[in-house]
Residue, then its C-alpha position, 0 to 999 in steps of 0.5 A: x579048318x583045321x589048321x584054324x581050330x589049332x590056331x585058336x585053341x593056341x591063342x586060348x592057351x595063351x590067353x589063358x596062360x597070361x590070366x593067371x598072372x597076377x598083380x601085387x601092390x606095395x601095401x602103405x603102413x603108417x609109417x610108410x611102404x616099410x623101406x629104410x636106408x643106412x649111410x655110415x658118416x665119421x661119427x656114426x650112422x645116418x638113418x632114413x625112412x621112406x615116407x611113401x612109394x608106389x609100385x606093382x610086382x606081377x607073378x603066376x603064384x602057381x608058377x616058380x621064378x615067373x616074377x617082374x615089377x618095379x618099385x619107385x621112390x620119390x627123393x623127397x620121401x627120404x627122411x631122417x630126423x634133420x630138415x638140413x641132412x635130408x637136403x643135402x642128400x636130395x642135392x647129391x641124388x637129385x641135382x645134375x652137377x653139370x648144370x649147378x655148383x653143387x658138389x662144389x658148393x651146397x645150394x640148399x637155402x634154409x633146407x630147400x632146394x631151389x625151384x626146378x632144380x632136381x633133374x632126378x627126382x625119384x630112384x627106381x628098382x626094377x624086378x627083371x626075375x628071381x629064383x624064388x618058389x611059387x608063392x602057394x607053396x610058401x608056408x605063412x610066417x615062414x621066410x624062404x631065401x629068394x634071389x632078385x635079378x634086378x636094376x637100380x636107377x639112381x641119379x639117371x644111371x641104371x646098374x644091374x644089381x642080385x638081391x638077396x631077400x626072403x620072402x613068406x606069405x603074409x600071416x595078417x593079410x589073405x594072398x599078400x606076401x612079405x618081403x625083407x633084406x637088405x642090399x647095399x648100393x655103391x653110391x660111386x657107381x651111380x656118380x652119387x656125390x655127397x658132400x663132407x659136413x664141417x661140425x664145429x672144427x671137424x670136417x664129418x665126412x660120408x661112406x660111399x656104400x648105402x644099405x637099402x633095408x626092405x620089409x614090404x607087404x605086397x598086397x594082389x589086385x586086379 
């Protein structure tokens, strides 16, 4: 009997101890979750915006460092001010060059891509821990550095990768959090191929490291 009193009061604990976790949602502004990226290219930098996103962080806010979560983006959520440029990155991050001719060739016609063609359609991160304080200890307005252990997902590789961002609880929003920084990514690491652009007589060809930028509000549900 008493064996099963401690038994149960272990579960309770458990129990217990699993409830003070609680979800965070990716907050939507007008302009999308608040993630951008930069590519440099011969003549300058190619900037884009993610349009949309869906993801869930999950953390004790009384307890340091207990944090997971995922965050997904569709590719063609990536945007830029070209209808043409946006395509292309869709081929180099969305096609499986084994089974087409890119990057031999392009096949994007008049800025689409064919049916069925994109075998990779989204690139995640997903949050495996961070050494970050417990969100009720964090001042509002007032960012804190924090180390993520992470893991990108691009073009069907996952690499491990440690991001160094800041995070604050959310001036504007009671409970939510804000994120910011930015990460860079190895496009070669994933096997990201993007082809060089001829503009007029000159072939305009594309670094092989992406800088991710993040200025996110997570937002608690239940």
């Amino acid at each position: 009997m008493r064996k099963a009193r401690f038994l149960m009061a272990i579960v309770g604990l458990a129990s217990a101890s699993r409830a003070e976790v609680q979800g965070y949602r990716l907050a939507q502004g007008k302009d999308g979750p608040g993630i951008s990226t930069a590519l440099s290219y011969t003549f300058g930098i190619h900037g884009n915006r993610v349009t949309r996103a869906e993801g869930e962080v999950r953390l004790d806010p009384d307890v340091a460092g207990n944090v997971t979560g995922e965050l997904r983006v569709p590719i063609d959520a990536l945007v830029s001010d070209s209808a043409e440029r946006d395509c292309h990155m869709r081929e180099a991050l969305g096609l499986d060059y084994k089974r087409s001719h890119f990057p031999d060739e392009h096949l994007c016609s008049n800025d689409r891509l064919p049916a069925g063609a994109v075998v990779f359609p989204e690139i995640i991160l997903q949050i495996r821990g961070a050494n970050a304080p417990a969100v009720t200890t964090l001042a509002v307005g007032k960012e804190t550095p924090i180390s993520v252990d992470a893991a990108w997902t691009i073009h069907g590789v996952t690499r491990p990768a440690r991001l160094q961002l800041t995070v604050s609880r959310d001036a504007k929003i009671p409970g939510a959090v804000r994120i910011r920084g930015s990460s860079d990514v190895r496009l070669a690491d994933f096997g990201v191929v993007v082809k060089s652009a001829h503009v007029l007589f000159v072939t305009s060809s594309v670094g092989d490291t992406a800088t991710v930028q993040f200025d996110l509000t997570l937002v608690p549900h239940r």
